[in-house]
Backbone bond lengths (Angstrom), bond angles and torsions (degrees), N, CA, C in turn:
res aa  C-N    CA-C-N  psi(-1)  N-CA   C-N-CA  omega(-1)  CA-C   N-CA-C  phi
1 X - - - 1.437 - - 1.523 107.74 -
2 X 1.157 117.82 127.07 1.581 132.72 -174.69 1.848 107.17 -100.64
3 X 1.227 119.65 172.14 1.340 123.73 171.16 1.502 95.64 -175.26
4 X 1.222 112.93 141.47 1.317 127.26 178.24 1.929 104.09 -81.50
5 X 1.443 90.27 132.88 1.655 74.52 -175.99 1.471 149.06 -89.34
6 X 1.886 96.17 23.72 1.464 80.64 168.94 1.727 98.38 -106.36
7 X 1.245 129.13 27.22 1.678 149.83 171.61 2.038 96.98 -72.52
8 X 1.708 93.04 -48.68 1.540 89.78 -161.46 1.784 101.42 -50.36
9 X 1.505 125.73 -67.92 1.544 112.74 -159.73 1.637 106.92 -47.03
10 X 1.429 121.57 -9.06 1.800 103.75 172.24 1.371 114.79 -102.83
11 X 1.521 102.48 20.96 2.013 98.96 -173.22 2.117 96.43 -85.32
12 X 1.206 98.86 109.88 1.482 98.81 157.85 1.836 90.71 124.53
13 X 0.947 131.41 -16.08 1.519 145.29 166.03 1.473 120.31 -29.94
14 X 1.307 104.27 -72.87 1.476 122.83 141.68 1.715 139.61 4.33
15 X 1.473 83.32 -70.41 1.471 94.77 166.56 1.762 107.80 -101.01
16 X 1.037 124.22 24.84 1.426 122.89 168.96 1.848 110.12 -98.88
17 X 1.443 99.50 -47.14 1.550 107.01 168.04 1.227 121.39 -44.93
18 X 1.818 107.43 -54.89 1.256 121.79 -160.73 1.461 97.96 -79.26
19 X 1.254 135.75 -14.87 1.393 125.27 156.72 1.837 118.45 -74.78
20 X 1.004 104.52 -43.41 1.489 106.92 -178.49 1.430 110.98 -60.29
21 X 1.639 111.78 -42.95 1.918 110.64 176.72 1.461 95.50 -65.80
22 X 1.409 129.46 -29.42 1.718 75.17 -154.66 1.619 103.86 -95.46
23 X 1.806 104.13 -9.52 1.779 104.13 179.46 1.875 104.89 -74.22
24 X 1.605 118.71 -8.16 1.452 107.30 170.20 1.734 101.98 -85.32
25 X 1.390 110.94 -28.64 1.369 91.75 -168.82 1.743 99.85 -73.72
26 X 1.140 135.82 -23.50 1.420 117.82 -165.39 1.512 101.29 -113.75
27 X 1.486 109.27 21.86 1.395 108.31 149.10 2.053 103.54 79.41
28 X 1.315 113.38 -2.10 1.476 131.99 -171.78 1.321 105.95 -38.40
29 X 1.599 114.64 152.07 1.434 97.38 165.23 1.678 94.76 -135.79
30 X 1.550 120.93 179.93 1.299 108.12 -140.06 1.845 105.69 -84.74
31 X 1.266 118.57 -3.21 1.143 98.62 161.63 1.714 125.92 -82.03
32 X 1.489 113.74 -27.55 1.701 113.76 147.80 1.431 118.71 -37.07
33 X 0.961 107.21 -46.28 2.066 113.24 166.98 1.239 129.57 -50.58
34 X 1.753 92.09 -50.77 1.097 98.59 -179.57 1.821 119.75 -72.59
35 X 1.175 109.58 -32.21 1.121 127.54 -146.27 2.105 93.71 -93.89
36 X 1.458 103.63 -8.40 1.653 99.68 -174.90 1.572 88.62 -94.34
37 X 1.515 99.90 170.47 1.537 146.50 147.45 1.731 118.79 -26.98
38 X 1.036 94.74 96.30 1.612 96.53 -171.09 1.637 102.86 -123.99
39 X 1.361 111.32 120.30 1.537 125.15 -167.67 1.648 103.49 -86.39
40 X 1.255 94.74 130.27 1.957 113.93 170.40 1.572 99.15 -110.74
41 X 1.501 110.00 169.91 1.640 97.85 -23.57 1.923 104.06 -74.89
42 X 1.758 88.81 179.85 1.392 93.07 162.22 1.537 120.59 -104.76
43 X 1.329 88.45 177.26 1.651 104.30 -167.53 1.364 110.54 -24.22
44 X 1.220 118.91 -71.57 1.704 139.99 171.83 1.331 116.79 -46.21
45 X 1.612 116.30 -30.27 1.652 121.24 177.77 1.712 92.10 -80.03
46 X 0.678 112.31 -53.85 1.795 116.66 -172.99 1.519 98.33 -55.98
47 X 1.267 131.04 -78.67 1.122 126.81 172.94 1.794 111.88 -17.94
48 X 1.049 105.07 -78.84 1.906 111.07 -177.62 1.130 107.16 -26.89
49 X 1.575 115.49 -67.06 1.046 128.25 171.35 1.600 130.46 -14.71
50 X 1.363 94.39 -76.99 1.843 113.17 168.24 1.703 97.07 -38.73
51 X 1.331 108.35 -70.31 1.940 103.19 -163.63 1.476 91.63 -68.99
52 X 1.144 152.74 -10.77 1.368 116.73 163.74 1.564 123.39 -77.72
53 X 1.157 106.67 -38.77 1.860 121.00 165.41 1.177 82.14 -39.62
54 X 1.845 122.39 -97.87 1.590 133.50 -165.61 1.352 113.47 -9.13
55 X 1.687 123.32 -74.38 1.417 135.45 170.90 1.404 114.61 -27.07
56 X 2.048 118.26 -66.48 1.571 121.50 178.89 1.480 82.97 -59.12
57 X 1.141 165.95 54.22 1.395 133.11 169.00 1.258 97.01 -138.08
58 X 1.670 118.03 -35.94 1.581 130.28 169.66 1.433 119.17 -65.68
59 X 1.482 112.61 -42.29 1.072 134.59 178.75 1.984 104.30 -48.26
60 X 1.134 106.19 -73.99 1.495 143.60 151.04 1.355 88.09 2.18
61 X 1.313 118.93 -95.56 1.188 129.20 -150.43 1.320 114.52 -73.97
62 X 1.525 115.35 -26.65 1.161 109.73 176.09 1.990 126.89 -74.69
63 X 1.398 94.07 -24.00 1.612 94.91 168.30 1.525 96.53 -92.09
64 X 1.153 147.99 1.74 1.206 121.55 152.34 1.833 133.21 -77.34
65 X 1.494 102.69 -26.95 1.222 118.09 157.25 1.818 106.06 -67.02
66 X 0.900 138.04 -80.41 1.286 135.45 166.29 1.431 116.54 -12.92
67 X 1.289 114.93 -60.06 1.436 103.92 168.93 1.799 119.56 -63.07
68 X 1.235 105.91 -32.78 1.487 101.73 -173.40 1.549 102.18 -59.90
69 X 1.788 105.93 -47.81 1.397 101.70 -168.62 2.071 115.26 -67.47
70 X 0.866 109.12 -19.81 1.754 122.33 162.34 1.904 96.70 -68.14
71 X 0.854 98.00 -65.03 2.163 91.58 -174.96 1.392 95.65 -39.71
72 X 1.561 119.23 -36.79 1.910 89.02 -149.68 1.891 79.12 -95.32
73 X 0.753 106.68 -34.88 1.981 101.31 -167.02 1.557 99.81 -44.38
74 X 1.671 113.95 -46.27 1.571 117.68 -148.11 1.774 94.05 -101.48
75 X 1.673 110.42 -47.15 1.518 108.03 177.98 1.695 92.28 75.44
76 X 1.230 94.42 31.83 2.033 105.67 160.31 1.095 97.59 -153.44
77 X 1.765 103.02 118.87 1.766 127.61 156.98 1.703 107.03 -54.91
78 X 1.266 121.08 -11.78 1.272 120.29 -159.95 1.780 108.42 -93.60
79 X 1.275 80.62 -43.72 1.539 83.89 -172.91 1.702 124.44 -90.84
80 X 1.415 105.98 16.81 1.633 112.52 -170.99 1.276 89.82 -86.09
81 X 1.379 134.17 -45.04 1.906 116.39 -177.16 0.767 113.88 -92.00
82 X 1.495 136.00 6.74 1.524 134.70 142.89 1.539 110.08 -80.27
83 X 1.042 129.95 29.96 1.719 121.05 173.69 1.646 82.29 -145.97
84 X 1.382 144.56 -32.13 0.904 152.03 168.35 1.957 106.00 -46.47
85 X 1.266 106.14 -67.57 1.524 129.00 -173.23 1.864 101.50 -61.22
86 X 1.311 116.82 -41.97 1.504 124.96 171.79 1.437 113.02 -41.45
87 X 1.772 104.37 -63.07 1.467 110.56 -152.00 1.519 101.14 -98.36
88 X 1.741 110.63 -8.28 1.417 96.04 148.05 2.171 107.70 102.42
């Protein structure tokens, strides 16, 4: 997920309004706030989310390329997660 960056200071805004209209429209006060239904994740939890998947996913691929490139150097399936497990 991309965002242009002068987008980032309004990511999460959104749902700040849409909380503030509807506790002015019903007149709420902050333990009514406190005390309602608040949906997860939010914007920002979801977001994290994605780049942590992304990361295991980079991660991922990169010791799998790594091992391929150890298979063709050595031409042993055996020894790519033992040079893998070495360097850590």
């Amino acid at each position: 997920m991309a965002f242009a960056h002068s987008s980032l200071r309004w990511l999460g805004i959104s749902d700040l309004i849409a909380e503030l209209a509807v506790a002015m429209e019903f007149g709420a006060s902050a333990e009514d706030i406190a005390r309602s239904v608040h949906a997860h994740p939010t914007l920002a939890e979801a977001v994290k989310a994605q780049c942590e998947i992304f990361e295991d996913d980079a991660a991922e691929v990169a010791a799998k390329k790594a091992d391929a490139a150890v298979r063709e150097l050595f031409g042993d399936e055996e020894v790519a997660p033992q040079i893998r497990a070495l360097v850590g």
